[in-house]
C-alpha positions, 0 to 999 in steps of 0.5 A: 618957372621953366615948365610955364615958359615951355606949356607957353611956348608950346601953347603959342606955337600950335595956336600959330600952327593953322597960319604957317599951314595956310601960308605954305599952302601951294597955288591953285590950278585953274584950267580954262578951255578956249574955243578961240586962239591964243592970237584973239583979242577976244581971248587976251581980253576974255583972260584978263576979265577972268584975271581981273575978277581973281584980283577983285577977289583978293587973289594973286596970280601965282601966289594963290592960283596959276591960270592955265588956258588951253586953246581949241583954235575953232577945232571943237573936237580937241576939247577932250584932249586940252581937258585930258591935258589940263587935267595931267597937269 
């Protein structure tokens, strides 16, 4: 009798396996380059869109992505550095 309650909790425990990997998974980092401001309203409402569509997805900030925006302010030539910076993070 206790070799079938082991081969059944052994066999219960590594069919439940993938879900406890799945729910410990870390978030994902999404970066997103602005060429606007933080101060924009363009860029508040650009972000929330973006937010909105993860949500409409089924995805939950911090839980399942972190959203990370840099912003260019207008200077093209910082997109290299903000990528560089995303990309360390």
């Amino acid at each position: 009798m206790r070799r079938r309650e082991f081969l059944g909790t052994l066999v219960g425990g590594a069919s439940a396996w993938p879900f406890v990997v799945r729910a410990q998974k870390a978030p994902l980092r999404i970066g997103f380059l602005s060429a606007g401001s933080s101060a924009s309203a363009f860029s508040a409402y650009a972000n929330d869109a973006i937010k909105q569509a993860f949500a409409d997805g089924g995805l939950v900030e911090a839980r399942d992505y972190l959203f990370d925006v840099r912003y260019a302010a207008g200077n093209y030539e910082r997109f290299p550095e903000l990528a560089r910076e995303l990309a360390r993070r």
